[in-house]
Every structure is written in C-alpha cells, then in structure tokens.
C-alpha positions in Angstrom: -8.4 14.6 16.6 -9.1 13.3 13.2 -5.4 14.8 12.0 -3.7 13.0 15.0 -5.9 9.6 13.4 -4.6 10.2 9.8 -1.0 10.7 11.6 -1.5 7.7 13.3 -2.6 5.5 9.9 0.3 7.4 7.6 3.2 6.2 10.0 1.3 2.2 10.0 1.8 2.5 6.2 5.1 4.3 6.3 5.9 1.4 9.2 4.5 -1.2 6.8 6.7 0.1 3.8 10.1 0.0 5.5 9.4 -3.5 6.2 8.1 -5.0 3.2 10.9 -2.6 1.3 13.8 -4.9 4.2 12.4 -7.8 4.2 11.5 -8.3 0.2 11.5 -5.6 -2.6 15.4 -4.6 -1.8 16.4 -8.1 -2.2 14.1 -8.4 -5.6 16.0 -5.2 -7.1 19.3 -6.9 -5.5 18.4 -9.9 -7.9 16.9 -7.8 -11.0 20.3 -5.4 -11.0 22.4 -8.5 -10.7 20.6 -10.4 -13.4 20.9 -7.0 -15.5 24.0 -6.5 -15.0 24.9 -10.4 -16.4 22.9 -9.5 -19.1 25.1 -6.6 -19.9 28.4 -8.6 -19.4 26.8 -11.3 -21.7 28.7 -9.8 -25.2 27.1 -12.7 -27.4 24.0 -10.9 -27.3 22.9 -8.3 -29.6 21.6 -5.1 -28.1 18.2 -6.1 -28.4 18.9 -9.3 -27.5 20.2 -6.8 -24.2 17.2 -5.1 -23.8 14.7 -7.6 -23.8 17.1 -9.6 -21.0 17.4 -6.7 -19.0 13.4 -6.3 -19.4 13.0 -9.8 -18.4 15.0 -9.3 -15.4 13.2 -6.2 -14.1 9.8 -7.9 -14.7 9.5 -9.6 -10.8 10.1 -6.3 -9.2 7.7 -4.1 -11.5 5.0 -6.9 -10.8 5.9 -6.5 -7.3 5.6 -2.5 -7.2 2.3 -3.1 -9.4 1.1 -5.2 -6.8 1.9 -3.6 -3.9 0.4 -0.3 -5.3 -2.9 -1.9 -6.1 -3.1 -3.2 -2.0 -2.2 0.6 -1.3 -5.0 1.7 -3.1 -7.2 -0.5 -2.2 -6.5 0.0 1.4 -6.8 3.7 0.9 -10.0 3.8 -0.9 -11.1 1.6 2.5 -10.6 4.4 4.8 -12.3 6.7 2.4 -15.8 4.8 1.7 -15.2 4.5 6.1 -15.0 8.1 6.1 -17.9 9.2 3.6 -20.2 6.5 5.5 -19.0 9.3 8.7 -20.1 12.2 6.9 -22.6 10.6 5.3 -24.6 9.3 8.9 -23.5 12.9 10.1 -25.5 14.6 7.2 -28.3 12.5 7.5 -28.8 14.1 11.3 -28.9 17.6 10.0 -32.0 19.3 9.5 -33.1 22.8 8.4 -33.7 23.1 12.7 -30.3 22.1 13.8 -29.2 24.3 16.2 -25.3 25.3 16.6 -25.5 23.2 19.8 -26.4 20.2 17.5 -23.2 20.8 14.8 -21.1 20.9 17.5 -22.2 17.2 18.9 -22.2 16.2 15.2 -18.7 17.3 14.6 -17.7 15.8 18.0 -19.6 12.3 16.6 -17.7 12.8 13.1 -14.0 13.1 14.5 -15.1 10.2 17.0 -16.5 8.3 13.8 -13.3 9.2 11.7 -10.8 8.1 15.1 -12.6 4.2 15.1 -12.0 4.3 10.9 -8.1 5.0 11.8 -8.4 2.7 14.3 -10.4 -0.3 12.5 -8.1 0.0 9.4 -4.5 0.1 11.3 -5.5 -2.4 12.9 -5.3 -4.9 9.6 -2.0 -3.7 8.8 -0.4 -7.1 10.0 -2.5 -9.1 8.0 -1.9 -6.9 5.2 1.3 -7.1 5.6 1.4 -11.1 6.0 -0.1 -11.2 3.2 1.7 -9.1 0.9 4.8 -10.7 2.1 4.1 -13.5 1.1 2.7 -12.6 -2.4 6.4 -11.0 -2.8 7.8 -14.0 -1.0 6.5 -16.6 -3.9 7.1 -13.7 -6.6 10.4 -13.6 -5.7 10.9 -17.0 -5.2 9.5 -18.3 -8.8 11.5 -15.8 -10.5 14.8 -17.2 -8.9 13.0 -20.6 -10.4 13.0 -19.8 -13.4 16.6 -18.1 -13.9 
C-alpha cells in the first residue's frame, strides 16, 4: 500500500515536471541559447567579453532550475516530517507487552497513515504548480525586460 502511495506522488511530480518543463523552462533555455548564440555572433566582443554575455544570458534559467529545486525539496522534506510523525505515533503505541496481533494493527495504521500523507501532499500539487509558474512566468518575463 504505502509503495502504490509513493507511486502515486512520484508520477504527480513527474506530472508536475512535464508541465512546468512545456509550459516555461523550454521556452527560458529557448531564450538563454538564442541570446548565447547572439552573443557568439557578436565579433566586437572580446572573449571574455563572450563569456560573461553568455553567463548573463544563462542566469534566468539557472535561477529558475535553483528555484524549482528548492520547491522540490521543500516539498519532499514535507512528506518526510508527514511520514516520521507516522512512525513516530506508531512507536509511541509500542510497548514491551505488544503482542504480534498489536504490530500487525500498527503496521496496518502506519501504511494507512503513510496512504493520507500521499494523499494530503498530491493533493497541493496544483497550487504548487500555480505557483511556481508563475514565479517562472515573471522570471522569465523580466529577463526579456531587460534584454
């Protein structure tokens, strides 16, 4: 049961991914390889003058990746502490009298526990995902401001 949960959350996020990497970062790296690139064709510059354009160009998208990595994280570390506090209300049953009986209600409670994390945290994958669209959204945006 608790496998077929973390199934369940890894194909949200894998879900989530594809969509955020349609709807925004493969436009940003669109825009960072064609600003590169017009960096490269620029000849007037010297080849630092190169790199630091081309670093300029690729800055958006890394902030983007840096960002994006940080909400993964985040959410990740989310549906561990939901998790531990499982295992944690689970340990907190067992005594030096448990009987076999009693583990196997407790591992029955745990999966069930583990199931409502998967549950509770794909759940706020759309907002999640609202939201880092539209921190990529006004990333992206600015950038193209200020080229």
């Amino acid at each position: 049961m608790a496998e077929l949960a973390s199934a369940r959350v890894k194909e949200a996020i894998n879900s989530l991914l594809e969509d955020i990497d349609r709807s925004c970062m493969r436009n940003m790296q669109g825009d960072m390889h064609r600003c590169a690139a017009k960096c490269c064709d620029n000849r007037s510059l010297s080849m630092e003058e190169t790199h630091q354009c081309i670093e300029s160009c690729s800055k958006t998208i890394t902030e983007a990746q840096t960002f994006l990595q940080n909400e993964l994280t985040n959410y990740q570390d989310r549906i561990q502490r939901c998790v531990m506090q499982c295992q944690d209300s689970i340990r907190d049953k067992v005594t030096p009298s448990t009987t076999e009986a009693d583990v196997s209600s407790f591992k029955k409670d745990f999966e069930s526990c583990v199931v409502k994390c998967a549950d509770t945290h794909i759940a706020l994958i759309p907002s999640m995902l609202k939201r880092i669209k539209e921190v990529l959204q006004s990333k992206s945006q600015s950038n193209k401001l200020g080229m």
